[in-house]
N, C-alpha and C positions, 0 to 999 in steps of 0.2 A: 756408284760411279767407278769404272775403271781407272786405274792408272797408269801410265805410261812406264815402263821401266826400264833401266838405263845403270851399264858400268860407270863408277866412278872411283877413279885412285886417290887415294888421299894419303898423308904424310900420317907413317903410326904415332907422330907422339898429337898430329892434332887430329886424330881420332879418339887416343885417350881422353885429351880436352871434350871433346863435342861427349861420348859417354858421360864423362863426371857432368856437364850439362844439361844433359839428359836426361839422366838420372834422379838430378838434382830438382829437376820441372815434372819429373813420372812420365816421359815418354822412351821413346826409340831412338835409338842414333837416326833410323831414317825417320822419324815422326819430326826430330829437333831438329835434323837438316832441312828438311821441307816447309817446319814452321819460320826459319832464321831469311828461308827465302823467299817466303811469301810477304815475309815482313819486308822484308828488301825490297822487291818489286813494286809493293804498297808506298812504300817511300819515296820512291824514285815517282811514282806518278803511271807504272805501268799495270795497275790492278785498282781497281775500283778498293774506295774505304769499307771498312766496315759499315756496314747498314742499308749501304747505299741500294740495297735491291738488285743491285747486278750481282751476276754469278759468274764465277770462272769456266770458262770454258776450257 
């Protein structure tokens, strides 16, 4: 699957944060931004739960 790619500014001390986060989990600053917002969107009701068979488009 391809990914979309896209500029994002963020503030340097919470990019520090999101690294020690990241780090802390074994991914990527963009692996943990990507995972923080897919869990976001899951929440809110705009992403199918896990299992459920549907696939993000």
């Amino acid at each position: 699957m391809e990914k979309k790619k896209f500029l994002l500014r963020i503030d340097p001390k919470l990019y520090d944060i999101m690294q020690k986060w990241a780090d802390d989990e074994f991914r990527s600053v963009n692996g943990q931004i990507e995972n923080i917002l897919r869990d976001a969107a899951r929440r809110a009701g705009r992403l199918p739960k896990k299992g459920d068979g549907k696939k993000l488009k």
